[in-house]
Backbone as a chain_set.jsonl record, in Angstrom:
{"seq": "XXXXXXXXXXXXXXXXXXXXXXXXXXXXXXXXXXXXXXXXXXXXXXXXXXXXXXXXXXXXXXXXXXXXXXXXXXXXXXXXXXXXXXXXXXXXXXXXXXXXXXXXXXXXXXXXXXXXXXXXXXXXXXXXXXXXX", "coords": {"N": [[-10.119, -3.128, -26.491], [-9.596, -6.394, -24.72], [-11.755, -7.661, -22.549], [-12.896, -9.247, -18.799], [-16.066, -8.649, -17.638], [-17.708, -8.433, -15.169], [-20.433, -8.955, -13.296], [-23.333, -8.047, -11.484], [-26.699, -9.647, -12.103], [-28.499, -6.854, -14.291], [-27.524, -4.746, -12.707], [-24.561, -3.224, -10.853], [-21.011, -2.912, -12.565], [-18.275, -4.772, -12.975], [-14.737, -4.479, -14.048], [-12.553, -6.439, -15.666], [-9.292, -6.34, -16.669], [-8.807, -8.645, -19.9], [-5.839, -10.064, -19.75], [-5.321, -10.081, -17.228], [-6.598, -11.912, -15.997], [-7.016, -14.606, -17.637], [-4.698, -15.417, -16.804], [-5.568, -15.873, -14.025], [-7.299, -17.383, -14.646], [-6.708, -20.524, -14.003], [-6.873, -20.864, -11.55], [-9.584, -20.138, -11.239], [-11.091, -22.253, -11.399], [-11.578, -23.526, -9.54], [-13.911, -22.694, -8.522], [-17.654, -23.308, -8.183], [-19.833, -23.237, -10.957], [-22.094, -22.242, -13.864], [-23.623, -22.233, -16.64], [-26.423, -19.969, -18.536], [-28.727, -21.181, -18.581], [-28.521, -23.029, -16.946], [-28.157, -25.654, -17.962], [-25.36, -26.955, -18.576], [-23.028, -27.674, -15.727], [-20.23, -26.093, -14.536], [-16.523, -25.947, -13.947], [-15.243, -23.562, -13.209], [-14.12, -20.921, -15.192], [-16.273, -20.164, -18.112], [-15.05, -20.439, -21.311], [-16.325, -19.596, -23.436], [-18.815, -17.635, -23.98], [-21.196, -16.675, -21.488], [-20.372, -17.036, -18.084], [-22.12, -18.714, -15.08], [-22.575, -17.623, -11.579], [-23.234, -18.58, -8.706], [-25.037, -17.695, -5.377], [-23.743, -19.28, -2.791], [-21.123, -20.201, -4.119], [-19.929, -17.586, -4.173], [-18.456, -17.029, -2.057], [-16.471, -18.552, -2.318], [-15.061, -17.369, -4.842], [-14.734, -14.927, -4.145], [-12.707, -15.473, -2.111], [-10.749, -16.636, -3.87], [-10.516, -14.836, -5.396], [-9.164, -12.627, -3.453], [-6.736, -13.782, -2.413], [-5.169, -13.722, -5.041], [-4.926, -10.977, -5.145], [-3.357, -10.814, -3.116], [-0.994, -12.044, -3.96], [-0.843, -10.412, -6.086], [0.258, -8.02, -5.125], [2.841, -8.019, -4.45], [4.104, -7.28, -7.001], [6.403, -5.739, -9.325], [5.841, -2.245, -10.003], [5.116, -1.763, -13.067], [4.455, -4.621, -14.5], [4.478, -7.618, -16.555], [2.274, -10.051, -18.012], [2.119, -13.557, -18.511], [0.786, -15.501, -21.034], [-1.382, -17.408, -22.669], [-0.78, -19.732, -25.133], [-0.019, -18.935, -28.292], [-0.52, -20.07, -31.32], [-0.123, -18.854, -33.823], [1.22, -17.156, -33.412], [3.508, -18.387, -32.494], [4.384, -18.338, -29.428], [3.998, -17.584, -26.642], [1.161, -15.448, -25.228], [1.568, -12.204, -24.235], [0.884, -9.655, -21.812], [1.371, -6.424, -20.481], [1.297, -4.958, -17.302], [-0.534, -2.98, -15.048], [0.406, -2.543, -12.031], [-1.435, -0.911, -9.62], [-3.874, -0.377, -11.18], [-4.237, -2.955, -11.415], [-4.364, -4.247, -9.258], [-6.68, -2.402, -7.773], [-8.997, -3.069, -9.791], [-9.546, -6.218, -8.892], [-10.112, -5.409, -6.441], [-12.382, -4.074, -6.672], [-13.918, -6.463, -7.628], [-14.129, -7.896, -5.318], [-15.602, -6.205, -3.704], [-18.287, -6.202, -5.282], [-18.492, -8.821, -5.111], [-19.341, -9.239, -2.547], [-21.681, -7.162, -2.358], [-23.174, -8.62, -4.267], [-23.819, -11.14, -2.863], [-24.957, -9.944, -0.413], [-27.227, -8.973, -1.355], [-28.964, -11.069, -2.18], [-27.99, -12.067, -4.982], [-26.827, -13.337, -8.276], [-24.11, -13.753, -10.444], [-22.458, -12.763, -13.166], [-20.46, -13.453, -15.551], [-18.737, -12.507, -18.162], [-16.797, -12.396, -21.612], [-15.669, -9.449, -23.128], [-15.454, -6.63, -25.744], [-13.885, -3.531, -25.101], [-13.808, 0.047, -25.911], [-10.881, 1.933, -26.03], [-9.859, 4.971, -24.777]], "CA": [[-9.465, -3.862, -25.432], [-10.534, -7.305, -24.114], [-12.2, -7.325, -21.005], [-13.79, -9.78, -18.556], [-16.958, -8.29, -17.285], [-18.128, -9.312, -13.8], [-21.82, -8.329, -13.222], [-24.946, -8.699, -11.115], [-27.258, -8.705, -13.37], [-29.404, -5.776, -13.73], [-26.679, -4.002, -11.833], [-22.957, -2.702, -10.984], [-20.267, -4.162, -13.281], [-16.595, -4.5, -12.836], [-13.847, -4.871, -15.964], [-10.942, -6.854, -15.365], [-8.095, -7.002, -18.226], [-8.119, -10.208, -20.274], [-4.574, -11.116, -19.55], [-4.948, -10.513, -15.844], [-8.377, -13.328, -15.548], [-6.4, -15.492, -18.249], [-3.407, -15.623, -15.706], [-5.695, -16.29, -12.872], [-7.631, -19.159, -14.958], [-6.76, -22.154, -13.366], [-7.672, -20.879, -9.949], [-11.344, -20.15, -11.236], [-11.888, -23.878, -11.789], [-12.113, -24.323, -7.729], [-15.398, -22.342, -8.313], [-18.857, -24.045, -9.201], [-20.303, -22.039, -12.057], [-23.075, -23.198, -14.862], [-24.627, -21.7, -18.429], [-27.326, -19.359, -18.452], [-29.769, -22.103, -19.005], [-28.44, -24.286, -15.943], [-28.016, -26.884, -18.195], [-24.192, -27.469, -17.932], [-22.536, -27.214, -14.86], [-18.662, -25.82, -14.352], [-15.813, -25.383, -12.762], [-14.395, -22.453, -13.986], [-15.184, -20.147, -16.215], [-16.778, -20.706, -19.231], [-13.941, -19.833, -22.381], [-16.484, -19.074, -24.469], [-20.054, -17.692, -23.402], [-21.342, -16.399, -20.156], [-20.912, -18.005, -16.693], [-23.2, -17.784, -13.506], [-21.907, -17.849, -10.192], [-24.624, -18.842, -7.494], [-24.852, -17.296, -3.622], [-22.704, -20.316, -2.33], [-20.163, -20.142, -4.794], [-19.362, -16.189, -4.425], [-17.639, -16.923, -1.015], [-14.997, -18.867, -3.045], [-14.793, -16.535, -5.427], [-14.209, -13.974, -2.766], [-11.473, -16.344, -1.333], [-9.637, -16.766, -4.763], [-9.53, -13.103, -5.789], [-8.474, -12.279, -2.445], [-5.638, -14.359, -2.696], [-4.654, -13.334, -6.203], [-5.101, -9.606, -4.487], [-2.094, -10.278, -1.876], [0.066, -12.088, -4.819], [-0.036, -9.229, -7.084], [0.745, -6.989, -4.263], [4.533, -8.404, -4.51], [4.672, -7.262, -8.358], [7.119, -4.492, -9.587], [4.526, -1.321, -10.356], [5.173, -2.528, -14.169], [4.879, -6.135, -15.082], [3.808, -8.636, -17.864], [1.97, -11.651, -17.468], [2.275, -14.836, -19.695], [-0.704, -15.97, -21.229], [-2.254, -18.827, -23.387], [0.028, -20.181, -26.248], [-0.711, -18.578, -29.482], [0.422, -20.567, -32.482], [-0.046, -17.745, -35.407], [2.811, -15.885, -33.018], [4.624, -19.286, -32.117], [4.721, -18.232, -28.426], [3.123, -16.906, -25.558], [0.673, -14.196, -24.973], [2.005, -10.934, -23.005], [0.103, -8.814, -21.04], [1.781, -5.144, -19.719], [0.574, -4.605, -16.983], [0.533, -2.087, -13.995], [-0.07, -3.222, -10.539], [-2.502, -0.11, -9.153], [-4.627, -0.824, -11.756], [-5.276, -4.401, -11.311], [-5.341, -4.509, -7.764], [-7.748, -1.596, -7.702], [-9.971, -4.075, -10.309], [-9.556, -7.064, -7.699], [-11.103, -5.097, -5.071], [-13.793, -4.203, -7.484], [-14.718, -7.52, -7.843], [-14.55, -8.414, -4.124], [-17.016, -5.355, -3.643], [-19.21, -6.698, -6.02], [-18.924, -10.342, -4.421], [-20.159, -8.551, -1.0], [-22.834, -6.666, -2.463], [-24.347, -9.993, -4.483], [-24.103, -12.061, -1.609], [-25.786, -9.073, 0.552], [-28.309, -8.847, -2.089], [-28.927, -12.809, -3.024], [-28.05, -11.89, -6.54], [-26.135, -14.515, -9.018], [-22.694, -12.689, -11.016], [-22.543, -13.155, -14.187], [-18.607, -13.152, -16.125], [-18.41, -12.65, -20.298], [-15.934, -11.28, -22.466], [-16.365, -8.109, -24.414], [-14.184, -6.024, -26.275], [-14.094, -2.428, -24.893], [-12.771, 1.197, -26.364], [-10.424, 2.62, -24.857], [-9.903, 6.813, -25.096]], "C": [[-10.396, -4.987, -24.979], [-10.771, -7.484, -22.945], [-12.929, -8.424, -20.547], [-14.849, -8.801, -18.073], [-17.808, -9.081, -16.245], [-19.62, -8.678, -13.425], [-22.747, -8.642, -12.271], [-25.811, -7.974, -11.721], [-28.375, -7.703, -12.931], [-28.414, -5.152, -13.002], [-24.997, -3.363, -12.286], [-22.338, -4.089, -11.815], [-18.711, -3.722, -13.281], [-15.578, -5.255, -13.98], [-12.895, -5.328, -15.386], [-9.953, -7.022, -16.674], [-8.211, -8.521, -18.216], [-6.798, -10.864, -19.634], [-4.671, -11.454, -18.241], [-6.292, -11.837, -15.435], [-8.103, -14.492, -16.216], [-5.211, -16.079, -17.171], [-3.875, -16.187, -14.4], [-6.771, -17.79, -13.62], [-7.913, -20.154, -14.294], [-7.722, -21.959, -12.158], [-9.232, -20.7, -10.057], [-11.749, -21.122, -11.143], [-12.081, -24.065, -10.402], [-13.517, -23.576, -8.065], [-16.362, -22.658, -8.793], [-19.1, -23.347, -10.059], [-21.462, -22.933, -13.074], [-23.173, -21.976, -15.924], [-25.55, -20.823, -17.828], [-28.49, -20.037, -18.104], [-30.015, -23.103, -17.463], [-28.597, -25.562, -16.271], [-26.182, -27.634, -18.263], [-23.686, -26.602, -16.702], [-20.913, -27.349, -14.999], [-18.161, -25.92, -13.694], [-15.028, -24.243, -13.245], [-15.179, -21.225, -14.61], [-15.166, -20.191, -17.329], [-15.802, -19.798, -20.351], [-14.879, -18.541, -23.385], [-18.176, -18.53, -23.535], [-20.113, -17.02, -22.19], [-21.203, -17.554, -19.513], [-21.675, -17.378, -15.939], [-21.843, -18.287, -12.733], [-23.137, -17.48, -9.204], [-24.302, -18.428, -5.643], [-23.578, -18.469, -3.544], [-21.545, -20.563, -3.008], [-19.43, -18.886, -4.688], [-18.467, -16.37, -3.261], [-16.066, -17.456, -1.534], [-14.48, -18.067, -4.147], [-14.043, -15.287, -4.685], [-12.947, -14.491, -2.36], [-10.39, -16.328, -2.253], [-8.823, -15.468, -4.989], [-9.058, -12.086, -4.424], [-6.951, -12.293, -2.411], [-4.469, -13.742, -3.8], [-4.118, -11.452, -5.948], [-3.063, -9.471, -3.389], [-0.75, -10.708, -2.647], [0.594, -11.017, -5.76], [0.73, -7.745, -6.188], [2.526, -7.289, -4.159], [4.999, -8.391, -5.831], [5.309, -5.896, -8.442], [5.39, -3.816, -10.171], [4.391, -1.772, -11.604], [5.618, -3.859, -14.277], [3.682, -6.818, -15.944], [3.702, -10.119, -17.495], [2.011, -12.672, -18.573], [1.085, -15.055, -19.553], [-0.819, -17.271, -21.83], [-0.657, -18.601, -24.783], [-0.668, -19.77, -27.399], [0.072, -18.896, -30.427], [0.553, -19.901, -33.526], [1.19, -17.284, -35.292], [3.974, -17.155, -32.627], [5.064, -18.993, -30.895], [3.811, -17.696, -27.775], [2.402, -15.209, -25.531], [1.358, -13.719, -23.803], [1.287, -10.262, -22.775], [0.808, -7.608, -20.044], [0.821, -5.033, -18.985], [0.526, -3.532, -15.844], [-0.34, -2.245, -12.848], [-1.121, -2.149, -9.754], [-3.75, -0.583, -9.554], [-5.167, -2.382, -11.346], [-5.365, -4.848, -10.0], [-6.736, -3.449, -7.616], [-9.124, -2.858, -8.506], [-10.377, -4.95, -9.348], [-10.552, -6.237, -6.917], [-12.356, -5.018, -5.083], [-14.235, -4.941, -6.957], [-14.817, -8.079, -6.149], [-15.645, -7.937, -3.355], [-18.323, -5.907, -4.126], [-19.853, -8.259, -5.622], [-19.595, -9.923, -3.191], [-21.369, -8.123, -1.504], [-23.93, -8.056, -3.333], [-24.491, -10.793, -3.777], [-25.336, -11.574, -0.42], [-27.347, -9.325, -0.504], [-29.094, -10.145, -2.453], [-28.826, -12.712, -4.108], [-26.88, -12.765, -7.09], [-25.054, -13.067, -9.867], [-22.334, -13.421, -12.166], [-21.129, -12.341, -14.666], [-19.078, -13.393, -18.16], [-17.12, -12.035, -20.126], [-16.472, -10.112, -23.108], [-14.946, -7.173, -24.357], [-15.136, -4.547, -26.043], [-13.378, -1.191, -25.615], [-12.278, 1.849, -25.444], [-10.448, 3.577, -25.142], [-8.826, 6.387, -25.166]], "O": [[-11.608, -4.83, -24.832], [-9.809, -7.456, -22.177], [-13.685, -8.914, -21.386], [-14.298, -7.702, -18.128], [-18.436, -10.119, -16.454], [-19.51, -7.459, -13.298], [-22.993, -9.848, -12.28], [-25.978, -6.776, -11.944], [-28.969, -7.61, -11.857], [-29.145, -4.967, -12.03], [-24.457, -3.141, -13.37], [-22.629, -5.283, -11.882], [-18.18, -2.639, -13.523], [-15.727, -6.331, -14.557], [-12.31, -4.654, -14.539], [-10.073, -7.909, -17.519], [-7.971, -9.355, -17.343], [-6.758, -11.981, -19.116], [-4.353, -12.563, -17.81], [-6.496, -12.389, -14.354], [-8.65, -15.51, -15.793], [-5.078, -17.279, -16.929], [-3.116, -16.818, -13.664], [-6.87, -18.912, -13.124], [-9.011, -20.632, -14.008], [-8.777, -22.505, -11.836], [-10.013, -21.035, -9.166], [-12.919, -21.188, -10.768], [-12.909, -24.931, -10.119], [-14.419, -24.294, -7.633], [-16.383, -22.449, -10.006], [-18.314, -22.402, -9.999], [-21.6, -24.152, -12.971], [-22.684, -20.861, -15.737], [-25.577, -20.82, -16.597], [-29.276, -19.498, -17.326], [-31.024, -23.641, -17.008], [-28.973, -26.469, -15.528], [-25.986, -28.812, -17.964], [-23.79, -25.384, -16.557], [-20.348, -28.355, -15.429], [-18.649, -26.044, -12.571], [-13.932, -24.502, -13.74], [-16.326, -20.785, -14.538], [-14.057, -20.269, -17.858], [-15.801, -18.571, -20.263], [-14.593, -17.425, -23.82], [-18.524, -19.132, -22.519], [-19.016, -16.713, -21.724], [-21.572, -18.676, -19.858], [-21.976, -16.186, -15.874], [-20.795, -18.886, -12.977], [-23.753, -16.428, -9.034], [-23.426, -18.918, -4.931], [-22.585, -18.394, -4.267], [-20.785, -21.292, -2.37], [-18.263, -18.937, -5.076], [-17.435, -15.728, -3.455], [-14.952, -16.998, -1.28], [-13.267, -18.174, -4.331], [-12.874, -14.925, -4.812], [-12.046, -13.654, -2.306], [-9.246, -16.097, -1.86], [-7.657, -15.079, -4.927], [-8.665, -10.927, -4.553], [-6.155, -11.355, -2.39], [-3.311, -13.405, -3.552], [-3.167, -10.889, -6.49], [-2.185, -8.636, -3.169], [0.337, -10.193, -2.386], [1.734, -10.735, -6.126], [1.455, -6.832, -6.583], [3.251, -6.425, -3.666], [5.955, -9.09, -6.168], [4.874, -4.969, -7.757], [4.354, -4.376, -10.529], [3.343, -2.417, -11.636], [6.782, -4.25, -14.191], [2.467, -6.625, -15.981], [4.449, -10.965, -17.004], [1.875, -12.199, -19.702], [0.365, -14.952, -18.56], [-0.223, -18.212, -21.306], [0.082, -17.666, -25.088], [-1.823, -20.155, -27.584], [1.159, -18.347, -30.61], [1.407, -20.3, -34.318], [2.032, -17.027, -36.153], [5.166, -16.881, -32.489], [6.261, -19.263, -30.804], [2.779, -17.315, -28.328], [2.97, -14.139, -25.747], [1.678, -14.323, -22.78], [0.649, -10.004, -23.796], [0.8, -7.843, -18.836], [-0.337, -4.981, -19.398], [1.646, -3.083, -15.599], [-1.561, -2.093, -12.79], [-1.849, -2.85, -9.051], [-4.596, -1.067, -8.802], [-6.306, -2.745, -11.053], [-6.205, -5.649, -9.588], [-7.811, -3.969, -7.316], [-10.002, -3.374, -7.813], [-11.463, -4.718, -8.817], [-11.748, -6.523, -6.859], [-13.225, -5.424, -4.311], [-14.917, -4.735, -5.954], [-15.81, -8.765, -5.909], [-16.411, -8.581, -2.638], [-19.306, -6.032, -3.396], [-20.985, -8.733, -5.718], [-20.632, -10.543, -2.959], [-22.318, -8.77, -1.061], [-25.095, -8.331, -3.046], [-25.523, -11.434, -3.972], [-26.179, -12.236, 0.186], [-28.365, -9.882, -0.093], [-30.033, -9.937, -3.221], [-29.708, -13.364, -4.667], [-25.93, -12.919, -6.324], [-25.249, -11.852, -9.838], [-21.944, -14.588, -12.127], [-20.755, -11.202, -14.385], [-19.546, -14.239, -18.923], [-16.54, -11.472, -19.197], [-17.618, -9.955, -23.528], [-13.995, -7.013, -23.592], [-16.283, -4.289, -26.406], [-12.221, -1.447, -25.949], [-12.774, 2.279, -24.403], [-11.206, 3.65, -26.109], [-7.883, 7.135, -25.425]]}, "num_chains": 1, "name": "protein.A"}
């Protein structure tokens, strides 16, 4: 399964489903972000690669997935999200998904924005492909 992975590093780490962090996308771009290196700077999050996310940036982060938190709260318990255009399939990625679950994630990550902010620690986002049981 593909997973974002929300981290401080050295620390706690919270999994969000691909489709549901693909779906929220756009809205990441309000947040500064950079490379490992701090040689490019973002708005978003990086497609490919790790991003950072710096103290002053986690409050908007906080703010987005808040947001995204009170929209999914108005989804049937089962629903599918549209994703990225995939031309092999000639249509859109789907994503089943089930609303406990990914608000429970959300909160995760708002936990995790509290405790790196409390801590001054930077939050680091990849991909990685997980097993499921």
């Amino acid at each position: 399964m593909l997973v974002y992975s929300f981290e401080i590093l050295e620390g706690e780490k919270v999994f969000i489903n691909n489709g549901v962090v693909s779906y929220m996308f756009d809205s990441f771009k309000w947040i500064k972000t950079f490379n490992k290196l701090r040689t490019r700077r973002n708005k978003g999050l990086f497609y490919h690669g790790s991003t950072y996310i710096e103290k002053e940036n986690i409050d908007k982060m906080k703010e987005v997935v808040s947001a995204w938190i009170e929209l999914f709260c108005e989804a049937s318990e089962e629903f599918i999200l549209l994703g990225f255009f995939n031309k092999e399939l000639d249509d859109y990625e789907r994503w089943k998904c089930n609303k406990k679950q990914v608000i429970e994630s959300l909160k995760k990550l708002i936990i995790l924005c509290d405790k790196a902010r409390k801590y001054n620690k930077i939050i680091r986002c990849r991909k990685l492909t997980i097993k499921t049981q």
